[in-house]
N, C-alpha and C positions, 0 to 999 in steps of 0.2 A: 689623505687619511682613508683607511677603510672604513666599508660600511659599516662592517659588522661593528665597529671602535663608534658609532656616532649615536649619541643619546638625545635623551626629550627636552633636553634643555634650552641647546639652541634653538630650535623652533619656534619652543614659547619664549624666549628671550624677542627673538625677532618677531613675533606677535604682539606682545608688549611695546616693543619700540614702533610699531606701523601704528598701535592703539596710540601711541603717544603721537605719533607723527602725522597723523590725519588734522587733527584740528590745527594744527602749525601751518601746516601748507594752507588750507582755509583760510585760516586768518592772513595768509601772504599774499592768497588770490587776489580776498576782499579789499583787502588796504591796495592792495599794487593797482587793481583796474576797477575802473566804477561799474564796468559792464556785471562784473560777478555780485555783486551790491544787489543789482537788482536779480539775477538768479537767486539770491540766495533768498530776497525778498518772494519772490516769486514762490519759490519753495515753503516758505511760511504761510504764504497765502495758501497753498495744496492744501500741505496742514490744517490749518483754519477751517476749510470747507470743510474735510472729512472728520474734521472734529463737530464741526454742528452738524454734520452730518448724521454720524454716531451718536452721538449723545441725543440729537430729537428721534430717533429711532428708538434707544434705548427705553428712553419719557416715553413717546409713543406705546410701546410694547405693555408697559408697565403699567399704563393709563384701562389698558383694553384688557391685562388682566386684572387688576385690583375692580376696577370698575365697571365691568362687563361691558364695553363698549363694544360699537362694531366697527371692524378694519377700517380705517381712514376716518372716523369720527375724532373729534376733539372735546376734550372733555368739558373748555370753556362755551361750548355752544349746546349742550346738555340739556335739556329745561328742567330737569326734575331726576334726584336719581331717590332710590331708595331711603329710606332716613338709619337704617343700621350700616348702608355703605355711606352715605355723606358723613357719619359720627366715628366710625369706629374705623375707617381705612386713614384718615390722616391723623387720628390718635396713633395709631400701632406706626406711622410714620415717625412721628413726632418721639416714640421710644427708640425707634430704627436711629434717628441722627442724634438722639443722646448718648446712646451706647458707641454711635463711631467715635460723640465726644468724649466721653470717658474713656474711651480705648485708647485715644490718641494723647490723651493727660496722662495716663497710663505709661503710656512705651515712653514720656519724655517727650516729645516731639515736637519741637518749637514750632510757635505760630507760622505761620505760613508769609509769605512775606508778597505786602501787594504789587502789583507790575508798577506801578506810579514809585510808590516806594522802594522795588530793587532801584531802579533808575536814577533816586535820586540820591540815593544814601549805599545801595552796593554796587554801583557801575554794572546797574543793569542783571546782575547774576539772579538766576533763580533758580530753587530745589524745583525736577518733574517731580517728586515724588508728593512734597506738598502740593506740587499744583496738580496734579492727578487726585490726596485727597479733598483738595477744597471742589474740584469740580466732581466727583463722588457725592460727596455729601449735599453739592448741588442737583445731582440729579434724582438721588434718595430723596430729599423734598419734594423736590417738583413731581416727580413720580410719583408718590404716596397724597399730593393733591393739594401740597401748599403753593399757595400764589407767590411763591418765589420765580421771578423768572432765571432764564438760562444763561442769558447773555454774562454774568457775573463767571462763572463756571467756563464758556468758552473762553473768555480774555485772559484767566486764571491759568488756564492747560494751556493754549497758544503760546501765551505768553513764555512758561515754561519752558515748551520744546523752542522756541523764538530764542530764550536766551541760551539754551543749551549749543544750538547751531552758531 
């Protein structure tokens, strides 16, 4: 066939089918050899770290602006902060994660589904995108100075990208 005869089609046809064909071969690695099991485990673990990675960075960042700290301090070793920043930073929080909730009842957006429960009732499947907002909205808390901790939030995203791979 001539070139000047060949359009954008194929291309993206065959885009689409490598898009399809990736996770099929994955899944034939995994089942066919235990070795790729633990790669692929192994890979989740990457994951994992650079997600609490990022996220206590984030918290961090967030902590040292809302709350004038100094680089490398923690806010739970504090002794005393101001009483219009102890009162009115995790208020204006506490609107911060009502509004993502309203946003989210808003667009429709079914609950989020927990790793314990994809497991046992969707074989394991889970939305990144709810688990990117549940661990959002965990870090929006924890940022803004509620004693929620993190760990909820990284099990949440891991898990996610975990069952996406």
């Amino acid at each position: 066939m001539p070139t000047d005869q060949i359009t954008a089609a194929p291309p993206l046809k065959a885009l689409a089918n490598f898009r399809i064909a990736i996770p099929e071969r994955l899944r034939a690695l995994v089942r066919g050899r235990e070795v790729w099991l633990v790669v692929l485990a192994a890979a989740v673990g990457v994951i994992a770290g650079l997600a609490v990675v990022a996220m206590n960075a984030i918290v961090d960042a967030m902590h040292q602006l809302l709350f004038h700290l100094d680089v490398g301090s923690r806010l739970s070793s504090v002794e005393a902060l101001p009483s219009d920043i102890s009162f009115l930073i995790p208020v204006i929080g506490g609107f911060v994660v009502a509004a993502i909730g309203v946003g989210i009842a808003r667009a429709n957006i079914p609950r989020a589904v927990d790793p314990i429960e994809a497991n046992a009732l969707h074989g394991g499947r889970m939305s990144i995108r709810d688990s990117l907002l549940v661990a959002g909205q965990t870090i929006v808390s924890n940022g803004f100075g509620a004693s929620v901790g993190l760990k909820a939030g990284y099990t949440q995203l891991v898990a996610g990208f975990a069952s996406r791979l």
